[in-house]
VONUDO-32838 format. One record per residue (C-alpha): residue in three letters; x negated, y negated, z negated. Coordinates in nm, 2 decimals, always signed. Example, Ala and Ser with C-alpha at 12.3 -4.5 7.8 and 13.67 -1.06 7.14 Angstrom:
BEGIN
 tise     c1     c2     c3
  ALA  -1.23  +0.45  -0.78
  SER  -1.37  +0.11  -0.71
This chain:
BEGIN
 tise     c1     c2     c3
  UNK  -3.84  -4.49  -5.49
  UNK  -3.81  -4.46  -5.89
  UNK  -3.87  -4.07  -6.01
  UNK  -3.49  -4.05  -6.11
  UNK  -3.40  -4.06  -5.72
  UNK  -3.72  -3.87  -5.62
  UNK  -3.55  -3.59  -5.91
  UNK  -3.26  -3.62  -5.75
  UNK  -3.32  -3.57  -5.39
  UNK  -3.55  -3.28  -5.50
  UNK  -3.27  -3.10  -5.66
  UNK  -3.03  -3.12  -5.37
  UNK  -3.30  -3.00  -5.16
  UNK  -3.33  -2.66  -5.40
  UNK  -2.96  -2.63  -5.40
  UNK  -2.93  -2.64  -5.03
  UNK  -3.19  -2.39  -4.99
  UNK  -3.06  -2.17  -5.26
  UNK  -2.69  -2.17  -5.09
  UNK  -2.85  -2.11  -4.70
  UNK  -3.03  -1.83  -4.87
  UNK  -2.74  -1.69  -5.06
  UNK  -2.57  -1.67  -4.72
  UNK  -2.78  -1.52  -4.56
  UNK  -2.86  -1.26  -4.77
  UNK  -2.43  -1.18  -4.70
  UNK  -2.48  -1.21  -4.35
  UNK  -2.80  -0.92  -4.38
  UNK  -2.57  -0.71  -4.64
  UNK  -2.31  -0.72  -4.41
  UNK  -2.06  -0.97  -4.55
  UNK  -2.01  -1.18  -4.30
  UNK  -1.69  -1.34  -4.22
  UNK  -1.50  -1.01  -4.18
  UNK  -1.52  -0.98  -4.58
  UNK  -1.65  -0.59  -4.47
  UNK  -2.00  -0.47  -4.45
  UNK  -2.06  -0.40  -4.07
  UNK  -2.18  -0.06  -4.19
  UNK  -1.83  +0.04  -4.26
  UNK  -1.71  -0.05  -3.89
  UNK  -1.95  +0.21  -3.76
  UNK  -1.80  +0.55  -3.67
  UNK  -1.96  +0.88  -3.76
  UNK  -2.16  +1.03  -3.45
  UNK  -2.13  +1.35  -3.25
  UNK  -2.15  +1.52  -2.91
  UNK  -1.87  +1.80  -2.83
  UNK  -1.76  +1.81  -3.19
  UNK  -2.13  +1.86  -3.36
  UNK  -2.15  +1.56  -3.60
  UNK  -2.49  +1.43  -3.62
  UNK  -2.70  +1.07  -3.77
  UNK  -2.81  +0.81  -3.58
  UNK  -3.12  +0.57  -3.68
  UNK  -3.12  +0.41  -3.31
  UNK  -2.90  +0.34  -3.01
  UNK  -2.97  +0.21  -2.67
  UNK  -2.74  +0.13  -2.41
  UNK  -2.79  +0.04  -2.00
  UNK  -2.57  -0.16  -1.83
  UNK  -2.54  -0.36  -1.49
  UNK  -2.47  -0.36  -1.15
  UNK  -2.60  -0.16  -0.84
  UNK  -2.80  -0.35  -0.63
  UNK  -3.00  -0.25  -0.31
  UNK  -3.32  -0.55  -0.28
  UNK  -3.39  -0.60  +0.04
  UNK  -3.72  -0.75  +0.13
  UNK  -3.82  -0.89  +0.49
  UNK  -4.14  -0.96  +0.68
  UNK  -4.26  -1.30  +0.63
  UNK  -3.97  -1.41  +0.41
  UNK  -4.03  -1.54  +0.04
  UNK  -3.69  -1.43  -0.11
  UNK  -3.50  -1.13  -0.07
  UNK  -3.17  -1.04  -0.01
  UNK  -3.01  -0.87  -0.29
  UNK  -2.73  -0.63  -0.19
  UNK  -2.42  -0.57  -0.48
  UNK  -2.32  -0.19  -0.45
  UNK  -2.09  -0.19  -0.73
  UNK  -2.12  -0.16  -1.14
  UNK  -2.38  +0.03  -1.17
  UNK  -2.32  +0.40  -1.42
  UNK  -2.38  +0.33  -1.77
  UNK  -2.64  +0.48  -2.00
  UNK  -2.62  +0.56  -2.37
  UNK  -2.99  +0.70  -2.50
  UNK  -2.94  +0.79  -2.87
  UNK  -3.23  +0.90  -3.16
  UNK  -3.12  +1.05  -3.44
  UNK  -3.12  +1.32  -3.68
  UNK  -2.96  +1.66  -3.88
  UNK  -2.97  +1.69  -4.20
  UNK  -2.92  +1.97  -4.43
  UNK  -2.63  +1.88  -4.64
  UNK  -2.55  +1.51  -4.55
  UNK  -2.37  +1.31  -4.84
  UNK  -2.25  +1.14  -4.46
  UNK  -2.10  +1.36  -4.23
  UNK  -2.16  +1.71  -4.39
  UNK  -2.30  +2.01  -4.18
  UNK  -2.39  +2.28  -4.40
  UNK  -2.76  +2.41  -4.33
  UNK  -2.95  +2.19  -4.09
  UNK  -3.05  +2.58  -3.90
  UNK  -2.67  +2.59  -3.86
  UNK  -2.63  +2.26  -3.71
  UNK  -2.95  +2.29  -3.50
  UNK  -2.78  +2.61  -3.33
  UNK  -2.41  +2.45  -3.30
  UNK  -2.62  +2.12  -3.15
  UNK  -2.80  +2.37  -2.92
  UNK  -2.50  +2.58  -2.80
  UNK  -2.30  +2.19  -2.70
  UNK  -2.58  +2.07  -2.50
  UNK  -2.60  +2.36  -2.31
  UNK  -2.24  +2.39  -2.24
  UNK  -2.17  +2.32  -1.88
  UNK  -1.97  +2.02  -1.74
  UNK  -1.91  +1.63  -1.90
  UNK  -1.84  +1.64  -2.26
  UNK  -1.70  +1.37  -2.52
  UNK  -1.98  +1.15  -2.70
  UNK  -1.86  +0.97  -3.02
  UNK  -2.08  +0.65  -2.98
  UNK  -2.13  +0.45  -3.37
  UNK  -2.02  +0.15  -3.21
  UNK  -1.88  +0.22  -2.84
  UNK  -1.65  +0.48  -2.98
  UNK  -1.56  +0.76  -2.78
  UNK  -1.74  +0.83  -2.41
  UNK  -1.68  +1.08  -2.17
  UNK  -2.08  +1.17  -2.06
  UNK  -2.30  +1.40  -1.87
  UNK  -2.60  +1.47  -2.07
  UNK  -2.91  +1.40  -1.88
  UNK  -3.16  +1.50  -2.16
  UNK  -3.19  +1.66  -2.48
  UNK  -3.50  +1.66  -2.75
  UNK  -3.54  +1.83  -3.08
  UNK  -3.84  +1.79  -3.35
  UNK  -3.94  +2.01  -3.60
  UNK  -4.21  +1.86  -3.84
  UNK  -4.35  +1.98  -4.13
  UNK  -4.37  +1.74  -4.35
  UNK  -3.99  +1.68  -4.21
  UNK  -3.87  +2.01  -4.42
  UNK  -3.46  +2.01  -4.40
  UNK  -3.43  +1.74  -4.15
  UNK  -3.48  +1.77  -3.78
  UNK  -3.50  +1.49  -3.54
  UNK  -3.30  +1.45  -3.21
  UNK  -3.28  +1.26  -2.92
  UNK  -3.01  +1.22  -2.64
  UNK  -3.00  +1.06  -2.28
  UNK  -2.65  +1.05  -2.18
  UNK  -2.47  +0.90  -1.86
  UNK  -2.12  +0.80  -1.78
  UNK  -1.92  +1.08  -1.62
  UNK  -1.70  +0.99  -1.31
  UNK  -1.50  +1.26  -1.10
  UNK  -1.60  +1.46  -0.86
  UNK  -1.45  +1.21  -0.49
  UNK  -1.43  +1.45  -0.19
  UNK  -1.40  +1.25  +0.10
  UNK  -1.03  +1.21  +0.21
  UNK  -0.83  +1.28  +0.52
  UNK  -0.52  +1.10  +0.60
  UNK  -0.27  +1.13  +0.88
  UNK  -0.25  +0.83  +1.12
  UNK  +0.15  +0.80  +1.08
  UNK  +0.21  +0.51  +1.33
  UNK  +0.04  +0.80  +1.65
  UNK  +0.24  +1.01  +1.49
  UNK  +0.56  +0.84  +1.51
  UNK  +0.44  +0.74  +1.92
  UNK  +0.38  +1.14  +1.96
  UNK  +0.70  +1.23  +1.84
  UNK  +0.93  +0.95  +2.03
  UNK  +0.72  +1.06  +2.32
  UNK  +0.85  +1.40  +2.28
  UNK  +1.20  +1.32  +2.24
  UNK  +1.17  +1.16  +2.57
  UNK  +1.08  +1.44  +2.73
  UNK  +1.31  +1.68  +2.57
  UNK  +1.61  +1.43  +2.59
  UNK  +1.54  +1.37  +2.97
  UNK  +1.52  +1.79  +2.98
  UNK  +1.82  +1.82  +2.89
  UNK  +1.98  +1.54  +3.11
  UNK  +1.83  +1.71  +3.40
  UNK  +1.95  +2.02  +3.32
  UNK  +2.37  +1.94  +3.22
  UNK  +2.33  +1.71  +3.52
  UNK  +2.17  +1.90  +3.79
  UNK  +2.44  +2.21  +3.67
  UNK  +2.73  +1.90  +3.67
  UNK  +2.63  +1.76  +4.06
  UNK  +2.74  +2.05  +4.21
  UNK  +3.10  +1.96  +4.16
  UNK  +3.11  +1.67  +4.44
  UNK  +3.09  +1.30  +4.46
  UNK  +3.35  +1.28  +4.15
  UNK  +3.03  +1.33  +3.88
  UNK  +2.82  +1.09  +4.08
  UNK  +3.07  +0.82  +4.02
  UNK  +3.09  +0.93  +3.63
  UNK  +2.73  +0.89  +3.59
  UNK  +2.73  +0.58  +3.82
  UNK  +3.03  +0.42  +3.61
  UNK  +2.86  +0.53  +3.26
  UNK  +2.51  +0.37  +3.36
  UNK  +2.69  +0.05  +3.47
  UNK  +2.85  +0.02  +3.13
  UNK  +2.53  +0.03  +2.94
  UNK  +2.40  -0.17  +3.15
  UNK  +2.62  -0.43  +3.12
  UNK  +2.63  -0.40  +2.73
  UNK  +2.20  -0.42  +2.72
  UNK  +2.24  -0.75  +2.95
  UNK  +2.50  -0.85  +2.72
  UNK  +2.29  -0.81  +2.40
  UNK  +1.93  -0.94  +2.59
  UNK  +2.07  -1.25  +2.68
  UNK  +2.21  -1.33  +2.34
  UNK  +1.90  -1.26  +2.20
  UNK  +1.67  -1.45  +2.43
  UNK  +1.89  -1.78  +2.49
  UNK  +1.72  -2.06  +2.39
  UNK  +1.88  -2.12  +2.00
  UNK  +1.76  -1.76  +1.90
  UNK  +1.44  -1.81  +2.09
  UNK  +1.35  -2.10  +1.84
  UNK  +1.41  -1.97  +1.54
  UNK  +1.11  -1.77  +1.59
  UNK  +0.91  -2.14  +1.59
  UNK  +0.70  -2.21  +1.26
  UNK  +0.87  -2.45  +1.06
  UNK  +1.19  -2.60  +0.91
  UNK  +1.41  -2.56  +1.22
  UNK  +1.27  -2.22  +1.26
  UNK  +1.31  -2.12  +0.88
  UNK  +1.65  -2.26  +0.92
  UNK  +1.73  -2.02  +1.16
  UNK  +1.54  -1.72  +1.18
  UNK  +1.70  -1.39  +1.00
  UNK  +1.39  -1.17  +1.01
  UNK  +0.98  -1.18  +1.01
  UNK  +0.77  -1.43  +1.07
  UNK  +0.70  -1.64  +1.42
  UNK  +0.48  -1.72  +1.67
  UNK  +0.28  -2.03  +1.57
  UNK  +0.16  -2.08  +1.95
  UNK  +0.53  -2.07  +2.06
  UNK  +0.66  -2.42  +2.29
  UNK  +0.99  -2.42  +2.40
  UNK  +0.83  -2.46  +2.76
  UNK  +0.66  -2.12  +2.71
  UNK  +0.95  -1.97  +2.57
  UNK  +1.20  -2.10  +2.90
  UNK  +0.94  -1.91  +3.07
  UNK  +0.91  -1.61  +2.88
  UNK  +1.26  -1.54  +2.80
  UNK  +1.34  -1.58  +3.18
  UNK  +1.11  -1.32  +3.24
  UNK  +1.25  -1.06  +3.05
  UNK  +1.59  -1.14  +3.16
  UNK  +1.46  -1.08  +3.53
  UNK  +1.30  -0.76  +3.41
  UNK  +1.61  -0.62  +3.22
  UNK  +1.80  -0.72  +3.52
  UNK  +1.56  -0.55  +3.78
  UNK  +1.58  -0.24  +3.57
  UNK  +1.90  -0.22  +3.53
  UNK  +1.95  -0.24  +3.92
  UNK  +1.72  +0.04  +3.91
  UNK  +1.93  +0.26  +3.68
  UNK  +2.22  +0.18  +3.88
  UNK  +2.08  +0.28  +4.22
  UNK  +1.92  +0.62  +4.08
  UNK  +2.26  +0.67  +3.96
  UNK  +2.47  +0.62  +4.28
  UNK  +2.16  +0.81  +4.49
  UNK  +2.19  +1.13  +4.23
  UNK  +2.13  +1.45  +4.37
  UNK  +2.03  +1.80  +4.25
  UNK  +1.65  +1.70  +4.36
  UNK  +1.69  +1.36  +4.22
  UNK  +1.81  +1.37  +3.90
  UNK  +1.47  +1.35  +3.71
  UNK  +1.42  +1.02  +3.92
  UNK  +1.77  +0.89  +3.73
  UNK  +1.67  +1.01  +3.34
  UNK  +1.38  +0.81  +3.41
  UNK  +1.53  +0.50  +3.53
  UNK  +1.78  +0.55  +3.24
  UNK  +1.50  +0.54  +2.98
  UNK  +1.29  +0.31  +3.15
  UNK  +1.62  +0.07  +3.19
  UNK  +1.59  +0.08  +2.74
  UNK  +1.23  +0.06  +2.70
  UNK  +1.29  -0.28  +2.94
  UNK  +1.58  -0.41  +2.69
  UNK  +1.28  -0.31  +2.38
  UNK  +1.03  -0.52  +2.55
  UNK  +1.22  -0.80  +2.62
  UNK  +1.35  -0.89  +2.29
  UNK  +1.07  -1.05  +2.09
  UNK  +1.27  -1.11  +1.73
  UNK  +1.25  -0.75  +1.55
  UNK  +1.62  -0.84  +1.40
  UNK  +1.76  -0.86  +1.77
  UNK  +1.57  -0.55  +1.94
  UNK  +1.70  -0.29  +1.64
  UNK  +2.03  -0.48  +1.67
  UNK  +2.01  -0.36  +2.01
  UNK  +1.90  -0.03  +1.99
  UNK  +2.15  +0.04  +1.71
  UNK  +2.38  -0.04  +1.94
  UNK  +2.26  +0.14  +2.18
  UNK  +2.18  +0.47  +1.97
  UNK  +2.54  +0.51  +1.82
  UNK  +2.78  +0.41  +2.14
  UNK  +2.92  +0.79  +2.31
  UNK  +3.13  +0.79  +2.58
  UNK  +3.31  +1.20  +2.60
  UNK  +3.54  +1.07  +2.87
  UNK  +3.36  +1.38  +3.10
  UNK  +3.07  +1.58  +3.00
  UNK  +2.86  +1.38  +3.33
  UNK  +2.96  +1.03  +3.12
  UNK  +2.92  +1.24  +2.81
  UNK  +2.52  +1.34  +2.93
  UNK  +2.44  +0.98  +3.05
  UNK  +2.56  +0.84  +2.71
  UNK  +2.33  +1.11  +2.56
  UNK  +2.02  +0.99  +2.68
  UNK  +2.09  +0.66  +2.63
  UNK  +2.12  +0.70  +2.29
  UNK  +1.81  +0.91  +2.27
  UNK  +1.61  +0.65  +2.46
  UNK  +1.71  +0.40  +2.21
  UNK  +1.59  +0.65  +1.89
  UNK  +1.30  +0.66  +2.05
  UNK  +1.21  +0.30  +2.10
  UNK  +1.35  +0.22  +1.71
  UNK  +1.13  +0.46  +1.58
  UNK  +0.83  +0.31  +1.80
  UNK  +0.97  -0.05  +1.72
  UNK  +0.94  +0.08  +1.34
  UNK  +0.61  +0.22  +1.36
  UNK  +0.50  -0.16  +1.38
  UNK  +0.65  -0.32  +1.19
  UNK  +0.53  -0.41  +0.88
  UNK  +0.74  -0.39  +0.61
  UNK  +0.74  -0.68  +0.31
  UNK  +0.85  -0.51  -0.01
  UNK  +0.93  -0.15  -0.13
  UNK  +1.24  -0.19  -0.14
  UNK  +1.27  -0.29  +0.25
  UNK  +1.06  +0.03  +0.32
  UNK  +1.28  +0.23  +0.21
  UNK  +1.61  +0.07  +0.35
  UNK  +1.47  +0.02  +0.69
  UNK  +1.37  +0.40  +0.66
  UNK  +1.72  +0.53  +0.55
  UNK  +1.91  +0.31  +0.84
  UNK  +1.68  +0.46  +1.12
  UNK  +1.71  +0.83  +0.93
  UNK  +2.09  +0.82  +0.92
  UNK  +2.11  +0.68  +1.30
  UNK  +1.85  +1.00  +1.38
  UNK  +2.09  +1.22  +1.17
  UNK  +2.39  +1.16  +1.35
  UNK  +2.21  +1.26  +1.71
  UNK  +2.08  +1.57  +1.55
  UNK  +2.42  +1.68  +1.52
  UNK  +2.51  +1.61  +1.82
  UNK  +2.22  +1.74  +1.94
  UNK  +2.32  +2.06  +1.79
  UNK  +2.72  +2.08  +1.83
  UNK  +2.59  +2.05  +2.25
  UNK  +2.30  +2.30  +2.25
  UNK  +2.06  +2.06  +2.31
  UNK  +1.78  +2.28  +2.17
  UNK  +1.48  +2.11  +2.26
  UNK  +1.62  +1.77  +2.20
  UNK  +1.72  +1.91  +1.86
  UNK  +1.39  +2.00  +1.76
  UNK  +1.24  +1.71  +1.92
  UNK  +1.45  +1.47  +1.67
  UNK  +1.37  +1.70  +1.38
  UNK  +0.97  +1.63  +1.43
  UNK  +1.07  +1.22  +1.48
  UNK  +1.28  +1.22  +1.16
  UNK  +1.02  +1.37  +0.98
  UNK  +0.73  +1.14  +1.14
  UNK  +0.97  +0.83  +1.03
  UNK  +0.98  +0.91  +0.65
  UNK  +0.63  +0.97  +0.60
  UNK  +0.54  +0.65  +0.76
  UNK  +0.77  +0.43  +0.60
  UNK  +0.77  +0.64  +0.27
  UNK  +0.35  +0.62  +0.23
  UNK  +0.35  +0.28  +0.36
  UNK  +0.61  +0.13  +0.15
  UNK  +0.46  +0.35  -0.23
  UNK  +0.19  +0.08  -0.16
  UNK  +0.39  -0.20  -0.18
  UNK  +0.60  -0.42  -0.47
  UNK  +0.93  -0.37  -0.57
  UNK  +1.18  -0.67  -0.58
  UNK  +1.33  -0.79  -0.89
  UNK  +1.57  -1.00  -0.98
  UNK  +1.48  -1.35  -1.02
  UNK  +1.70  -1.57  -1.23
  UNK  +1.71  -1.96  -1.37
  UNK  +1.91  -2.18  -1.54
  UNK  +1.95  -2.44  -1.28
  UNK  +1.77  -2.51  -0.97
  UNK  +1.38  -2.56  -0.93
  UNK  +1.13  -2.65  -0.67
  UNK  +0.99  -2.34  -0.50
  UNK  +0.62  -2.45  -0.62
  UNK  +0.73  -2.44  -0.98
  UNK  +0.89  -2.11  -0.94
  UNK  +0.59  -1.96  -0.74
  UNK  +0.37  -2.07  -1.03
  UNK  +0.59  -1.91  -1.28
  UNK  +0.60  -1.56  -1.16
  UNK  +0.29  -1.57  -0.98
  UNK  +0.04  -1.78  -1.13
  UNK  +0.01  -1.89  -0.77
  UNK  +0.19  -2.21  -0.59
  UNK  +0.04  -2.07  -0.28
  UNK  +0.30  -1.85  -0.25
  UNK  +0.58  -2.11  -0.29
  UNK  +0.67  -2.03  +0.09
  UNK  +0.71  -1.62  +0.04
  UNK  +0.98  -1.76  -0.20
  UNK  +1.15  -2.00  +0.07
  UNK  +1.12  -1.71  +0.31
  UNK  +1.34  -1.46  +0.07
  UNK  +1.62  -1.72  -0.03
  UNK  +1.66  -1.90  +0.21
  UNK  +1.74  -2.24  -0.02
  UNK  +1.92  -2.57  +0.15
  UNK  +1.58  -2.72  +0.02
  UNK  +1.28  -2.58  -0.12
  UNK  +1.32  -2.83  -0.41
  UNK  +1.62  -2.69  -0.51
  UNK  +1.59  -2.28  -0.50
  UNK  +1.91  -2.08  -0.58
  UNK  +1.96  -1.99  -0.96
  UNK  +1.95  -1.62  -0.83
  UNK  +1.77  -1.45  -0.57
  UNK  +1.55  -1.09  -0.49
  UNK  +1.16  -1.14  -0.53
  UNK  +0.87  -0.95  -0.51
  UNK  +0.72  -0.83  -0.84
  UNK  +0.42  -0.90  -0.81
């Protein structure tokens, strides 16, 4: 190497130490990249309004753990309880006269400082850097020195505040809902007993009102149960395409065979059809002793219909039915058709206290069509002096709305989803939810020829 290169290599050397050292003497100035010192970033201190300095800051944070250690085990099981509370410890100082944040005499500020900390309750800590915390202050320290003359030293332990949680109490709204349908039933069946057992008196005329009444509704419940449980409905409660193609509401049973459902749905036939016979025969055998024996076969005649329909769609279809039809061709016909109806409120309101709604928005619609069908009865209820069936409907309506009401504030909203042409459900799902998982909740709500090709327009959930 000749001493020209050796000079050389030398000088490069110097000039790359001489620029690392330039920046760093930035970088401790406070230069940076920002083109700001980091001083300037920094905000001016203070606890409940009292402005103070700061030479050092120390924070705490983490989780909650619980460590739990065994007999004869090397590790331990660690137990997450949650973020843990975070803690600010702060040293600092007053000053008499800051050129920083002001304060007048430091005796002052010592007394303005004294009267915050003692304050009662959580108060608002200006951190330098955190900016501004809401705190409980666990500890306070002043120092008075000699030497010190106009400034005093200070030191805080703060803590994150958090509100005060009583513990909760909340109503079960589905026993509520059971409770109150029970006591329509017994208030509706008071009534019948009572128009009724006045009505028999009359001859065999009223028995063959109430006789020809109950036949009619119990023709119309066949008529509905066996649409619902023939075999094409039946299978549209099956998982998959045929069932999607076909079902109109809910979900279905994954264990389902059409054997099993042959089976099934000609059970509940035979047990519609067995109470129905009963209903009729309580009917023709009604007497003054006997007519609690026919309000019960009347309503246990509806809660049969209830039970045997398994597709949620096709038992409220029934019961709607069922809870609007009147018949005021005699008050006897009138009163049967009465608790019919009332039966039926009764089992849509149970039938509702199950079911789960899917959106917000199907909360509160299934909640205003069971409301309005309770409505109507309560007027009747009223216009026929029905007093205790009145009230009785009064406490179900209100048990309805709070259930659906609280249930459904915790759910999403639909919104309108919209796109220029038609796209595979997956592509969709990913787009609004981040989540091709949920390509099928999509298929479920539009229903699409394909789930390749989802309609340009459709109702979604939000989120």
């Amino acid at each position: 190497m000749t001493i020209r290169t050796a000079y050389s290599a030398l000088t490069n050397n110097i000039d790359r130490a001489t620029s690392a050292a330039a920046r760093l003497g930035m970088d401790l100035a406070g230069a940076g990249g920002t083109g700001a010192p980091w001083h300037s970033r920094l905000r001016p201190a203070s606890f409940r309004g009292v402005p103070f300095g700061v030479i050092a800051s120390d924070a705490q944070f983490g989780r909650r753990v619980a460590v739990h250690e065994y007999p004869y085990r090397d590790s331990v099981w660690v137990e997450d309880l949650g973020r843990g509370p975070r803690r600010y410890s702060l040293t600092g100082f007053l000053v008499e006269d800051s050129q920083v944040y002001g304060g007048g005499p430091v005796l002052t500020q010592r007394d303005r400082l004294q009267r915050a900390v003692e304050a009662a309750g959580e108060g608002e800590l200006v951190h330098p850097s955190l900016g501004r915390k809401s705190v409980a202050l666990l500890r306070f320290r002043e120092v008075q020195r000699h030497e010190g003359g106009r400034v005093i030293e200070i030191a805080f332990q703060f803590i994150e505040a958090g509100r005060l949680l009583y513990p909760g109490s909340a109503t079960d709204t589905m026993k509520a809902i059971q409770d109150a349908a029970d006591k329509l039933g017994l208030a509706a069946a008071a009534d019948f007993i009572k128009k009724v057992g006045a009505l028999i008196q009359r001859g065999a005329a009223i028995i063959r009102q109430v006789v020809g009444t109950v036949s009619f509704y119990v023709r119309m419940v066949l008529r509905f149960v066996d649409d619902a449980t023939n075999l094409y409905n039946a299978v549209r409660d099956l998982p998959g395409s045929f069932g999607r193609f076909l079902k109109a509401f809910g979900g279905g049973r994954s264990g389902s065979t059409l054997t099993a459902l042959k089976a099934s749905t000609a059970a509940n036939r035979a047990a519609v059809a067995k109470a129905g016979v009963a209903a009729t025969t309580a009917a023709a055998a009604t007497t003054a002793s006997s007519v609690a024996g026919t309000a019960s076969a009347i309503q246990a005649h509806v809660a049969a219909a209830a039970a045997a329909i398994a597709a949620p769609a096709d038992r409220v279809r029934l019961l709607q039915a069922v809870a609007t039809a009147e018949d005021r061709s005699s008050p006897a016909s009138a009163a049967v058709a009465g608790l019919y109806r009332r039966a039926a409120i009764a089992e849509l309101a149970r039938a509702v206290a199950h079911y789960t709604p899917t959106s917000h928005d199907d909360a509160v619609a299934t909640r205003d069509r069971l409301v309005s069908v309770i409505d109507a009865e309560i007027l009747r209820a009223g216009d026929e002096g029905d007093d205790a069936t009145y009230t009785a409907l009064r406490l179900l309506r209100t048990a309805v709305v709070t259930d659906l009401t609280e249930r459904g504030a915790s759910l999403s909203r639909l919104v309108p989803v919209t796109s220029a042409a038609p796209m595979p459900s997956l592509v969709l799902a990913q787009r609004l939810y981040q989540d091709a998982a949920r390509a099928d909740e999509l298929v479920d709500r539009a229903q699409p020829i394909h789930p390749a090709f989802m309609p340009t327009s459709f109702q979604a959930i939000a989120e």
